[in-house]
VOGU-3710 file (C-alpha; in Angstrom, 3 decimals, decimal comma):
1> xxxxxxxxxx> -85,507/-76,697/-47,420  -82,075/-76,935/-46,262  -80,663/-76,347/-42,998  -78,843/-73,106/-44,968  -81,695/-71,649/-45,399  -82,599/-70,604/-42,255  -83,820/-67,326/-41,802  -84,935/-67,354/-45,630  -88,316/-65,796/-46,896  -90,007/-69,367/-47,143
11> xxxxxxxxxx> -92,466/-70,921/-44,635  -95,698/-70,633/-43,712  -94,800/-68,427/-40,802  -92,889/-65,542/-42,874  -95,825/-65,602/-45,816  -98,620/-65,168/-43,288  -96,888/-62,969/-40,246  -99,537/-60,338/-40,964  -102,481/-62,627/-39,946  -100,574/-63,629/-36,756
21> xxxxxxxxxx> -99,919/-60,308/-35,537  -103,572/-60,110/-36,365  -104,232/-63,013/-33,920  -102,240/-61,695/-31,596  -103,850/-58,723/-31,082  -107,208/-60,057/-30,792  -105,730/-62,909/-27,921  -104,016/-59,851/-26,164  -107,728/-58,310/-25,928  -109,456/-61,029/-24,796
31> xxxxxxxxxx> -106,622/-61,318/-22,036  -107,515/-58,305/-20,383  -111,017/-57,587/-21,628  -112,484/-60,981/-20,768  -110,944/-61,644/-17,098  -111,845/-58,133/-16,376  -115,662/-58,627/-17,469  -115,709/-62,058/-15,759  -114,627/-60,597/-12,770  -116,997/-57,688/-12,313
41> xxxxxxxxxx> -120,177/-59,606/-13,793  -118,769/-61,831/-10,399  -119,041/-59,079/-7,899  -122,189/-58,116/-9,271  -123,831/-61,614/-8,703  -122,214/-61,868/-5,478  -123,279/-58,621/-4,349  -126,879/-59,381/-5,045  -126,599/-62,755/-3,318  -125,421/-60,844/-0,237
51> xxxxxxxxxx> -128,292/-58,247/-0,293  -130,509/-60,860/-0,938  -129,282/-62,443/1,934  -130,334/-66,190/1,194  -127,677/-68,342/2,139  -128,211/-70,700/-0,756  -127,837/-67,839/-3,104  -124,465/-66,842/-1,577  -122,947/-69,491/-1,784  -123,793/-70,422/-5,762
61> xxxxxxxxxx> -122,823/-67,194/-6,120  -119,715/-67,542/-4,646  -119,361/-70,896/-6,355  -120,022/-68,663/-9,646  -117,837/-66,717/-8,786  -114,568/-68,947/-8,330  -115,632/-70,686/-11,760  -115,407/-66,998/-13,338  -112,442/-66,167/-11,816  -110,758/-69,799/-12,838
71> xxxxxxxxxx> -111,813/-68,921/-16,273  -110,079/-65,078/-16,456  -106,968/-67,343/-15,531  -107,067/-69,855/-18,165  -107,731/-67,250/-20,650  -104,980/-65,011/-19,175  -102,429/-67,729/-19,699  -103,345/-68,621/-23,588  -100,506/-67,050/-24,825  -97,835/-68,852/-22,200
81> xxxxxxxxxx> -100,029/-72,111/-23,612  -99,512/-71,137/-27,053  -95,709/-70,617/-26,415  -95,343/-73,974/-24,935  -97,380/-75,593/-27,753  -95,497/-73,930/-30,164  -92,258/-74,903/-28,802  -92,867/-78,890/-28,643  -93,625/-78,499/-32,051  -90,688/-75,925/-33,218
91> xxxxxxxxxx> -88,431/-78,810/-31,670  -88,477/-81,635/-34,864  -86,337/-79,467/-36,754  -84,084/-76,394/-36,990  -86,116/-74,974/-40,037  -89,696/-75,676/-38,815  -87,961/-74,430/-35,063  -87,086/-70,945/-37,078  -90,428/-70,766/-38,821  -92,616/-71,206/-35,834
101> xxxxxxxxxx> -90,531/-69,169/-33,588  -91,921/-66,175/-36,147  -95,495/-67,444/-35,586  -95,334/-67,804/-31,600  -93,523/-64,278/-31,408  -96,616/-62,594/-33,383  -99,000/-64,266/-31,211  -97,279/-63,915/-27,714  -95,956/-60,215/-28,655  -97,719/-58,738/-31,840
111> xxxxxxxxxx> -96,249/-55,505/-31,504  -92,589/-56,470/-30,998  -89,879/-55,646/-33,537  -89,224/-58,911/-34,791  -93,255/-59,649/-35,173  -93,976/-56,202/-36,587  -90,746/-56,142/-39,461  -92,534/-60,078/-40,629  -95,667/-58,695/-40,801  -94,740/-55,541/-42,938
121> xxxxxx> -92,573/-57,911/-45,012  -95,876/-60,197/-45,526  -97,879/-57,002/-46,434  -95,728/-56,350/-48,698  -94,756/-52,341/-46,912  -90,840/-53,412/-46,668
//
């Protein structure tokens, strides 16, 4: 593919926009589903541990706790992972740059113009 062909209706990334979006949406779930669940099972273990009122127990569940709360982060920041990922790879060339740039924006923000016009283009509704 030539440089002139930027922006064409090849790549991997145009053909298969409607499975990113896809994978977007599920990784903009987990973001707030998962942290949110880690946190309150959390609170729950702690709060047990305190009524319990063993001091071994409070602090494992504190421990717990931290880990859980460690882990909502990490899955929080996929997508800003994902970006930066992308972006070392989108920089060997100007065409794969274009492509993946397509692929990144349906997984970092599946319902943004740009993501949601590929995806109808890949599902054929253009």
């Amino acid at each position: 593919m030539l440089t002139s062909d930027i922006g064409s209706n090849t790549g991997i990334c145009y053909s298969s926009a409607n499975i990113w979006q896809i994978v977007g949406y599920i990784l903009l779930a987990f973001k707030i589903i998962i942290p949110i669940i880690l946190i309150i099972y959390g609170i729950i273990d702690l709060g047990k541990a305190v009524v319990g009122s063993k001091e071994d127990d409070i602090k494992k569940a504190v421990k717990q706790l931290a880990f859980r709360v460690i882990a909502g982060v990490v899955i929080f920041l996929i997508p800003t992972l994902i970006s930066v990922i992308m972006g070392l790879v989108s920089n060997f060339n100007t065409t794969a740059k274009n492509d993946f740039d397509e692929c990144k924006e349906c997984i970092v923000n599946p319902g943004g113009n740009s993501c949601v016009t590929a995806a109808d283009r890949a599902w054929g509704t253009d």
